[in-house]
VOGU-845892 format. One line per field, with one value per residue (C-alpha): y, z, x. Coordinates in Angstrom, 3 decimals. Each point is the difference from the previous one (the first is absolute). Layout:
Y: Y | ...
Z: Z | ...
X: X | ...
***
This chain:
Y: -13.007 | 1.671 | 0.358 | 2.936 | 1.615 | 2.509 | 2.824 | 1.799 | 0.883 | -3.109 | 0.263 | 0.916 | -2.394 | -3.202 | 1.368 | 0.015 | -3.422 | -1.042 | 1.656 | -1.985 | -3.169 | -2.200 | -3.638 | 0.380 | 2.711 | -1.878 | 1.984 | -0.979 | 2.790 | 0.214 | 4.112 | 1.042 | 2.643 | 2.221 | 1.106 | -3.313 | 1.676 | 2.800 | -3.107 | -2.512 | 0.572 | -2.867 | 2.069 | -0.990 | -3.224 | -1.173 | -2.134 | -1.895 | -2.924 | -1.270 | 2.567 | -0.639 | 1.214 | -1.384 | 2.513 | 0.133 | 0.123 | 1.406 | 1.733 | 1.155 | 2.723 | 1.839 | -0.077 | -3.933 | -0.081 | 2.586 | -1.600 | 2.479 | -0.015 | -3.983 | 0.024 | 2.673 | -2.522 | -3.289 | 2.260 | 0.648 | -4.133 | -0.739 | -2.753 | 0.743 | -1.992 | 0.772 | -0.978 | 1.612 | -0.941 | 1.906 | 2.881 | -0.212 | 2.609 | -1.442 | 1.309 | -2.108 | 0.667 | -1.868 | 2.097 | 1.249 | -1.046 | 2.328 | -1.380 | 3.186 | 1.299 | 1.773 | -0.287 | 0.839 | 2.465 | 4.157 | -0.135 | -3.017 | 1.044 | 3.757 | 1.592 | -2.259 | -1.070 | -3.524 | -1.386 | -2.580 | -2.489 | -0.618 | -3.198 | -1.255 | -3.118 | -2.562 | 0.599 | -0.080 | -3.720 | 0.389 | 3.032 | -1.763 | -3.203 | 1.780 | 1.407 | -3.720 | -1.461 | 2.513 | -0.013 | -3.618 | 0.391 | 2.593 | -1.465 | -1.046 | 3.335 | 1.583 | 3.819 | -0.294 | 2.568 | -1.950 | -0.110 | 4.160 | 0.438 | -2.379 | 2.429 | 3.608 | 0.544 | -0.479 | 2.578 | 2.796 | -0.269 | -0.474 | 3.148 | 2.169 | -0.846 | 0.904 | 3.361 | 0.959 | -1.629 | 2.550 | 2.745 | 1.111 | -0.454 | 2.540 | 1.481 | 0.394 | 2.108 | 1.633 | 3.991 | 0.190 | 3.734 | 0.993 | 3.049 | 0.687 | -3.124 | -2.558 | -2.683 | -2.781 | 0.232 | 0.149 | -3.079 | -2.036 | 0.993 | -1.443 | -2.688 | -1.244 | 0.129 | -1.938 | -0.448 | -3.565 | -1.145 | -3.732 | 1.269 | 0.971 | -3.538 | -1.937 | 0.792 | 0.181 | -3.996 | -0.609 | 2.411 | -1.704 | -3.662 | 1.506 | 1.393 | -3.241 | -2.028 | 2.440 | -0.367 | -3.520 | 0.073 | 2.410 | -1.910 | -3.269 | 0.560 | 1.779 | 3.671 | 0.395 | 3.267 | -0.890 | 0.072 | 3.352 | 1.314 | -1.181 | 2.078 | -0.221 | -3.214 | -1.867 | -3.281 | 1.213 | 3.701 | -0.424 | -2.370 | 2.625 | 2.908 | 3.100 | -1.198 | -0.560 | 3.326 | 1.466 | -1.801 | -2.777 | 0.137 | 1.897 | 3.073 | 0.304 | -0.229 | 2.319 | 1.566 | 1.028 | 2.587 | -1.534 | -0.429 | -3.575 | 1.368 | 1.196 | -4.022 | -1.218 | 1.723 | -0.869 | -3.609 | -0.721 | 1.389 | -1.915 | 0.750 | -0.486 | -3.311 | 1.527 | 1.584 | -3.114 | -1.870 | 2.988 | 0.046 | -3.497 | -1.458 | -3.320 | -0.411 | -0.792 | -1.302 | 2.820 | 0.564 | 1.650 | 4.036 | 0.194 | 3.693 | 0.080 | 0.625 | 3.141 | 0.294 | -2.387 | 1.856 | 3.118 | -2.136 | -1.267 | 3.115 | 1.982 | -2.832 | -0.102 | 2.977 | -0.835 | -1.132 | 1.594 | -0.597 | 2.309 | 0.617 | -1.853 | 3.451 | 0.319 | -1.586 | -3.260 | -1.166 | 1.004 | -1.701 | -3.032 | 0.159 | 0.453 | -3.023 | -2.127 | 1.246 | 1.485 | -0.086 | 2.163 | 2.587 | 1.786 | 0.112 | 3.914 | 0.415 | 3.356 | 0.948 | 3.541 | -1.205 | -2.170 | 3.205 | 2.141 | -2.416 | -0.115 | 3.537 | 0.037 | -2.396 | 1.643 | -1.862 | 0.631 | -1.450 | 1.196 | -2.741 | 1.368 | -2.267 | -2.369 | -3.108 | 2.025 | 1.270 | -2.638 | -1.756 | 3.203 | 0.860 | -4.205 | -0.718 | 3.431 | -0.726 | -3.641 | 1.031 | 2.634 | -2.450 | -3.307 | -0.116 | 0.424 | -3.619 | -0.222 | -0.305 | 2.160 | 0.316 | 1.692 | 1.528 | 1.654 | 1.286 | 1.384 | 1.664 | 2.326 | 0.559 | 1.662 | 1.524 | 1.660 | 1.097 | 1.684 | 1.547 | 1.307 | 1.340 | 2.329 | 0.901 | 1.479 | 1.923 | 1.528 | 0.994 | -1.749 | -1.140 | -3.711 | -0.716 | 2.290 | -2.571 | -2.739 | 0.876 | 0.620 | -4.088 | -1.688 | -3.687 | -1.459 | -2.467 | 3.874 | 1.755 | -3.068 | 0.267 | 4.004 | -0.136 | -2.924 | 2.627 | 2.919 | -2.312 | -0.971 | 2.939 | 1.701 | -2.435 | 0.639 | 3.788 | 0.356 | 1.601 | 1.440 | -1.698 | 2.928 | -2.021 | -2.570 | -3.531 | -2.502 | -3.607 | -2.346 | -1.937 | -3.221 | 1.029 | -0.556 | -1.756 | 0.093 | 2.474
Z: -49.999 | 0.020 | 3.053 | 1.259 | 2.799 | 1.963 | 2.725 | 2.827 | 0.624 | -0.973 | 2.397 | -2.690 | -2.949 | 3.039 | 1.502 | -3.735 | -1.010 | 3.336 | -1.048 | -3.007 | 1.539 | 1.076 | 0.008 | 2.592 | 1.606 | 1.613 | 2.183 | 1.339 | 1.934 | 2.955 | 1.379 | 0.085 | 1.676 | -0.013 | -3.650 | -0.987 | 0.394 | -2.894 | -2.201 | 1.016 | 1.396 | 0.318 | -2.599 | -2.720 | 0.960 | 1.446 | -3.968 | 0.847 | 0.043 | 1.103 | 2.429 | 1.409 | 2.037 | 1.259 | 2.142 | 3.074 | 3.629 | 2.080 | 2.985 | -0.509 | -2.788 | 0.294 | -3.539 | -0.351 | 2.843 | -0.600 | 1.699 | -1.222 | -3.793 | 0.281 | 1.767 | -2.881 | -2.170 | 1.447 | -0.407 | -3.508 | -0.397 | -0.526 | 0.935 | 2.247 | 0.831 | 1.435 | -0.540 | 1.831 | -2.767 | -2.938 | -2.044 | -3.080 | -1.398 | -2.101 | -1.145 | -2.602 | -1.269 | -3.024 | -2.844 | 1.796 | 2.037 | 1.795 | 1.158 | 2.607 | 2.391 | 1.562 | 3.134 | 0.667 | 1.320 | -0.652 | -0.442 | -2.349 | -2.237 | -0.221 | 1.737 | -0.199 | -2.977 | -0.609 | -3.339 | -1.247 | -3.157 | -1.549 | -1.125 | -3.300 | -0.510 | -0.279 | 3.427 | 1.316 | 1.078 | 1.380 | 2.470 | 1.095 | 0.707 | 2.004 | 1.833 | 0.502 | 1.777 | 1.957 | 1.030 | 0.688 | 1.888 | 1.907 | 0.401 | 3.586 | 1.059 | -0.342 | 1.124 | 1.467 | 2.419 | 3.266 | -1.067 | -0.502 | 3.361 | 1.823 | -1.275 | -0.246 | 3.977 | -2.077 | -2.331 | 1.922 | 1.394 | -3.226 | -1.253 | 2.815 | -0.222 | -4.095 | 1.491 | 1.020 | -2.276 | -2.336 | 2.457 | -0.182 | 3.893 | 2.033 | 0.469 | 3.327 | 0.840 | 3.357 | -0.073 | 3.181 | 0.914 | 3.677 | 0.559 | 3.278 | 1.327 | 0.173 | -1.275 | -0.239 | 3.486 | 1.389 | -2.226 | 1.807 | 3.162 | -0.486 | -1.863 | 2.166 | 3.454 | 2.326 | 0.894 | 1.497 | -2.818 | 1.975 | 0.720 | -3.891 | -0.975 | 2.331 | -1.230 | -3.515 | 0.628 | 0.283 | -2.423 | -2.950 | 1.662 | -0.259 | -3.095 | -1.788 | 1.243 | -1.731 | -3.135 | 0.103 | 0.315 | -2.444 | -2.264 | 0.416 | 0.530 | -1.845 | 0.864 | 2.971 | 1.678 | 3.708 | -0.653 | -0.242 | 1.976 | 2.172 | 2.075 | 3.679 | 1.400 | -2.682 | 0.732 | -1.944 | 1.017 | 1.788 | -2.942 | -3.081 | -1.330 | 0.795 | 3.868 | -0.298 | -1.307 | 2.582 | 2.948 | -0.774 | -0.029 | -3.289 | 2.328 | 2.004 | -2.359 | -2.338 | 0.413 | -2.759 | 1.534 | -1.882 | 1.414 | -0.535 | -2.249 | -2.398 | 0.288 | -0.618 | -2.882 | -1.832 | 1.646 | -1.120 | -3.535 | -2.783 | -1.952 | 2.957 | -1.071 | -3.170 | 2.877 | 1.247 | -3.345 | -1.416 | 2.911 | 0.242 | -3.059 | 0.851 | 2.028 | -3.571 | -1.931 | -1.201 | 0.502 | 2.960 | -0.291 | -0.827 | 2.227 | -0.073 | -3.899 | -0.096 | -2.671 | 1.931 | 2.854 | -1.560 | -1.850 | 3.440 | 1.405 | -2.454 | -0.021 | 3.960 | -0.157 | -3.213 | 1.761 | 0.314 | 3.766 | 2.714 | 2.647 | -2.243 | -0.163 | 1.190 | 3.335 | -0.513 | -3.355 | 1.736 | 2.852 | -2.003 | -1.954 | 2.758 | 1.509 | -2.091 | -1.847 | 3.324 | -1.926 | -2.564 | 1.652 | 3.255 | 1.828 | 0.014 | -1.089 | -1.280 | -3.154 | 1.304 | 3.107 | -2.749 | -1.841 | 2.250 | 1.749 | -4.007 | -0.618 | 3.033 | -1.549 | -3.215 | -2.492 | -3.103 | -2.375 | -2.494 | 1.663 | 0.212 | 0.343 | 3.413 | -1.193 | -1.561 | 3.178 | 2.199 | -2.239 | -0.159 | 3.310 | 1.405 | -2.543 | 1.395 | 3.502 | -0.387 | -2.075 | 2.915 | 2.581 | -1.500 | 2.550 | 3.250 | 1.504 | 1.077 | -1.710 | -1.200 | 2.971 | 2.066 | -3.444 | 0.145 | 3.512 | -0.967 | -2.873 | 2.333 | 2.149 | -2.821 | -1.427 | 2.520 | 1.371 | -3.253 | 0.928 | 3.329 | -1.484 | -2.646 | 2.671 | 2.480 | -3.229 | -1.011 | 3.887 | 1.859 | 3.201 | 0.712 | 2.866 | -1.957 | -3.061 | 2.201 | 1.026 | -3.640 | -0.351 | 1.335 | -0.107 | 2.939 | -2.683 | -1.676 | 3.115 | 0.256 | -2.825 | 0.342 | 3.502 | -1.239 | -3.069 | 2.002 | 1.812 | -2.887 | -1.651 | 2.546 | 0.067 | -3.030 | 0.693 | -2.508 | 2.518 | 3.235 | 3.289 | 1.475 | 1.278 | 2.587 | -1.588 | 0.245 | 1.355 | -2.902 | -1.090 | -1.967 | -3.496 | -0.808 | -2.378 | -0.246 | -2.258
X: -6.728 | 3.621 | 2.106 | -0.233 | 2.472 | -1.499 | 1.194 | -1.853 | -2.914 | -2.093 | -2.780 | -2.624 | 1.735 | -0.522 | -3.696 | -1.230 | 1.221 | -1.782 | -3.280 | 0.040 | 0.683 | -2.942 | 1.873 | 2.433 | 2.533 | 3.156 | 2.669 | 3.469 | 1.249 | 1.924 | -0.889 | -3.682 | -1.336 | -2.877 | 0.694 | -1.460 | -3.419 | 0.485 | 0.570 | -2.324 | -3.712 | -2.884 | -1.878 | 2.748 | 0.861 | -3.638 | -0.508 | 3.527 | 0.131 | 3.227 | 1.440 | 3.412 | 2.673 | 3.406 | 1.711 | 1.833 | -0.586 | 2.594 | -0.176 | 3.181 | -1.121 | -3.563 | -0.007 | 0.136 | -2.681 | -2.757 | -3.022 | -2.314 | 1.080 | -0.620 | -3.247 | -1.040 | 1.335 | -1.385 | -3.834 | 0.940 | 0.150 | 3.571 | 1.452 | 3.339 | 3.298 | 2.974 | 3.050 | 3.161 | 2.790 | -1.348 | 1.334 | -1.765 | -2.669 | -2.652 | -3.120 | -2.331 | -2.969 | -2.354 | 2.123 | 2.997 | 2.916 | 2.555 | 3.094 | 1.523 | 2.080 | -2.673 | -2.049 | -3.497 | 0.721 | -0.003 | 3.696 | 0.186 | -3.320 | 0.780 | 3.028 | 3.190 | 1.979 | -1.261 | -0.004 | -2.931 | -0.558 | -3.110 | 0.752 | -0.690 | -2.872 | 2.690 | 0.970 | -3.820 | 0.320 | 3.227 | -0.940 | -3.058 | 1.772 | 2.225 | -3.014 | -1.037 | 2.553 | 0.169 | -3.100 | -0.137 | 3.621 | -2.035 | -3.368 | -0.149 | 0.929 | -3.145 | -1.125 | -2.823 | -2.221 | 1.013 | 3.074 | -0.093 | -1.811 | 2.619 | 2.949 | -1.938 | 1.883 | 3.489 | -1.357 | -1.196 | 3.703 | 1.950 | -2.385 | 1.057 | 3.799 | -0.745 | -1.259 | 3.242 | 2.285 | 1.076 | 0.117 | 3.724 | 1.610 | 0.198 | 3.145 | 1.129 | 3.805 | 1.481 | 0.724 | 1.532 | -0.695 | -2.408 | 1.532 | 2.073 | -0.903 | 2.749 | -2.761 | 2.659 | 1.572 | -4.020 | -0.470 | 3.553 | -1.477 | -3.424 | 1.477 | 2.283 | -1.756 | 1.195 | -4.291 | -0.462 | -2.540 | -0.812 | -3.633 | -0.684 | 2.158 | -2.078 | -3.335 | 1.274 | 0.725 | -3.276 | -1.576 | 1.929 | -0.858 | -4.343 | 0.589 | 1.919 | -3.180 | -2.543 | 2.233 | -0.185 | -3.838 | -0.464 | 2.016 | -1.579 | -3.736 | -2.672 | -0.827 | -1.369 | -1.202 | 0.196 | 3.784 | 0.049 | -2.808 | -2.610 | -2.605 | -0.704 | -1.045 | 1.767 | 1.729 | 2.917 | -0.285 | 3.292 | 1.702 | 0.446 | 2.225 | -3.150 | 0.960 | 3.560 | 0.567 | -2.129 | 0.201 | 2.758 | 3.176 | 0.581 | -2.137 | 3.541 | 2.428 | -1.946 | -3.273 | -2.093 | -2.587 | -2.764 | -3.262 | -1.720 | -2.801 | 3.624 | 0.663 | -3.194 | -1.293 | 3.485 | 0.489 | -4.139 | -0.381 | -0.376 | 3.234 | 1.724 | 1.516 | 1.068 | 2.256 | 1.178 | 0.569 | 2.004 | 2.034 | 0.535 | -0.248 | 1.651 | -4.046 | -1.376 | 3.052 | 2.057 | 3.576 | 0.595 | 1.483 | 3.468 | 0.542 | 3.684 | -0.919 | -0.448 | -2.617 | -1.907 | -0.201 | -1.021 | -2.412 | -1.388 | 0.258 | -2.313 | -2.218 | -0.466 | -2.038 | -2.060 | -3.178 | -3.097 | -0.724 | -1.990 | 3.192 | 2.836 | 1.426 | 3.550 | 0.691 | -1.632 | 1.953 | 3.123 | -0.705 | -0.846 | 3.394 | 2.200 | -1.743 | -0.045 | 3.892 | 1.969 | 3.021 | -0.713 | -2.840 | 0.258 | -2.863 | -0.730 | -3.373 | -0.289 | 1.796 | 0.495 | 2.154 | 1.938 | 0.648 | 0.881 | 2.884 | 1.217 | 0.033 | 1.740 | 2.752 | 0.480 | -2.300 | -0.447 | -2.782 | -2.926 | -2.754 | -3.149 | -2.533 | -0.916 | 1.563 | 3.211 | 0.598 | -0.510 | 2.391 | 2.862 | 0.245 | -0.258 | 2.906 | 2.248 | -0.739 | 1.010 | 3.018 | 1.240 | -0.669 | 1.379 | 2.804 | -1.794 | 0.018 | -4.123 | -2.951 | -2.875 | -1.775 | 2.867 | 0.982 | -3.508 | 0.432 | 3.567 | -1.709 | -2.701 | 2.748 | 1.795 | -3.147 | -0.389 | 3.271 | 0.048 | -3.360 | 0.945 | 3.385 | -1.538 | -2.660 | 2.736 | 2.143 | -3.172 | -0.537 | -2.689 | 0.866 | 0.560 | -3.434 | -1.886 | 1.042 | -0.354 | -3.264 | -1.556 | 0.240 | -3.377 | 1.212 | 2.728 | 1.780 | 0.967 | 0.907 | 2.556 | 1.625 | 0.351 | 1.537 | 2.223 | 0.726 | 0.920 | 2.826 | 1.557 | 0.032 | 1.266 | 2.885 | 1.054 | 0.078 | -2.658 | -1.821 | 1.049 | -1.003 | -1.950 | -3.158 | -0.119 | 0.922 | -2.532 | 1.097 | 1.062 | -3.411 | -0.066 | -0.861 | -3.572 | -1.333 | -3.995 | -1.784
***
């Protein structure tokens, strides 16, 4: 047979040289994904004999570790590999041989520019020699089913960050413009409070001592439930994050206004360690995120709220991300709030979508804040405060009087932060001091 050189698409010239092959069918390919499955099926290949594959197995790329495509693969009777160095693409067959540049994959069978040889018979022996050592280089890395199942927690992970991948970032820009307002003196004054923050620091010093131990524990030890929630009557009702963020010391720096059934019907499903491991991926063997990246932490962000979970809504991944990354999430637990303080600011972006916006308005609040000396937590409670002193303000220009305003807000932590807002606006003339000032109160921070 003549050498033949061959461009895309080859998916039907290498699935019919496969059909006619009943001796053996030996791969060396690096990338294989689901695509594998339009080319190979058990119905072909079941009269094999010698079925083969050397591929990688990288957690790095989904592509060079798509569990499913090998367990289809291992049912179909190949033999699999891995080996991590190669680059090679070989396909052989009884009759043919094609030396490649192409994957098995979509891309490399049908959409990219690849380029293949059909070899001619005198290079046969060669090819499959080739094969040969590297199969016997490879031999004592074998894929096997255990060896799928002991990994498919690194998939479901690498698969959800693949998700998100190609999304393009969202874009995120100030348009400083709120009217009559003079938003950026209100935002100095709030800013730069002279507030003694000691209760807030104190607590926080212990909140980040709790929360470093349940890193450490989630990081070292299998999954385990009671860490997160545990019912009443539990020896470890007291010891896990459901009563932290309830009861603990997380309550009183910030509150979530969940109700335990919220917890436990998130903290108790069966995905819920998908949660965990996609959040933490150093707890099964990944490389922890990389948020200062900012692709990475849109990526993390869009996959926070990809789970299909009864209550794992809004305020629960939130709170879970500002736990668990304080430097990088405030913990305000309702998107809305987040939005409106923004607006308020002057951003600017096209996000759309839960994760987009979680991730726009976390990345402009932490850009507009970056020079204010504290952390999150009193960050948050600076946040509300300007939220709504905001509020309040366009209130009183459209002409509603300040107690009947004051009154319209059912929770105390509210009522706070508008009496606190009325002061300060008022001493910045933004409004004029016609009602009784309240005494100075401690900015609150629950929720």
């Amino acid at each position: 047979m003549n050498e033949q050189i061959i461009l895309n698409p080859i998916s039907d010239l290498i699935k019919n040289c496969i059909v006619k092959t009943t001796g053996k069918l030996k791969i060396a390919v690096p990338f294989i994904n689901a695509f594998a499955k339009k080319i190979i099926d058990e119905e072909i290949t079941q009269n094999i004999q010698d079925k083969r594959l050397v591929t990688k197995f990288d957690e790095r790329n989904i592509n060079t570790f798509d569990l499913p495509t090998l367990e289809f693969l291992l049912d179909c009777g190949f033999k699999i590999c891995y080996n991590n160095k190669i680059h090679l693409k070989l396909y052989i067959t009884d009759n043919n041989t094609f030396v490649t540049s192409s994957n098995l994959t979509n891309g490399g069978f049908e959409n990219n520019i690849e380029l293949t040889v059909n070899v001619d018979s005198q290079n046969f022996e060669n090819c499959e020699q080739i094969f040969e050592n590297l199969w016997s280089e490879s031999k004592m890395n074998k894929v096997t089913k255990d060896l799928i199942n002991q990994n498919r927690d690194k998939y479901e992970v690498l698969k959800k960050r693949k998700k998100f991948e190609k999304l393009e970032v969202t874009e995120v820009n100030e348009n400083f413009n709120v009217g009559r307002l003079n938003i950026q003196l209100l935002i100095d004054k709030i800013f730069n409070s002279k507030e003694d923050h000691s209760w807030v620091l104190e607590r926080t010093y212990a909140a980040n001592k709790r929360r470093n131990e349940i890193k450490k524990l989630i990081k070292a030890n299998k999954f385990d439930k009671t860490l997160y929630y545990s019912p009443k009557g539990h020896p470890k009702r007291r010891d896990n994050l459901y009563f932290n963020f309830v009861y603990g010391i997380e309550s009183k720096l910030a509150g979530t206004g969940l109700r335990e059934t919220q917890f436990k019907d998130s903290f108790e499903h069966q995905d819920f360690k998908k949660v965990i491991d996609f959040l933490i991926p150093e707890s099964i063997g990944l490389e922890p995120w990389n948020l200062n990246d900012k692709k990475y932490l849109f990526n993390f962000c869009n996959g926070l709220f990809d789970f299909k979970i009864p209550q794992y809504k809004e305020a629960i991944p939130i709170r879970l991300a500002s736990y668990f990354y304080p430097d990088y999430f405030l913990p305000i637990f309702k998107l809305n709030h987040l939005q409106k303080v923004c607006d308020a600011l002057g951003i600017e972006t096209n996000a759309k979508t839960k994760g987009e916006r979680f991730y726009a308005y976390n990345l402009f609040l932490k850009d507009r804040m970056k020079d204010i000396p504290f952390d999150n937590y009193i960050k948050s409670g600076m946040i509300y405060q300007l939220l709504y002193s905001v509020e309040l303000y366009k209130r009183i220009e459209s002409g509603e009087d300040f107690e009947s305003i004051r009154l319209s807000y059912n929770k105390q932590w509210i009522k706070n932060y508008i009496d606190k807002g009325k002061s300060i606006l008022e001493s910045i003339n933004a409004i004029e001091a016609q009602f009784t000032t309240k005494p100075e109160l401690k900015t609150p921070i629950q929720k």
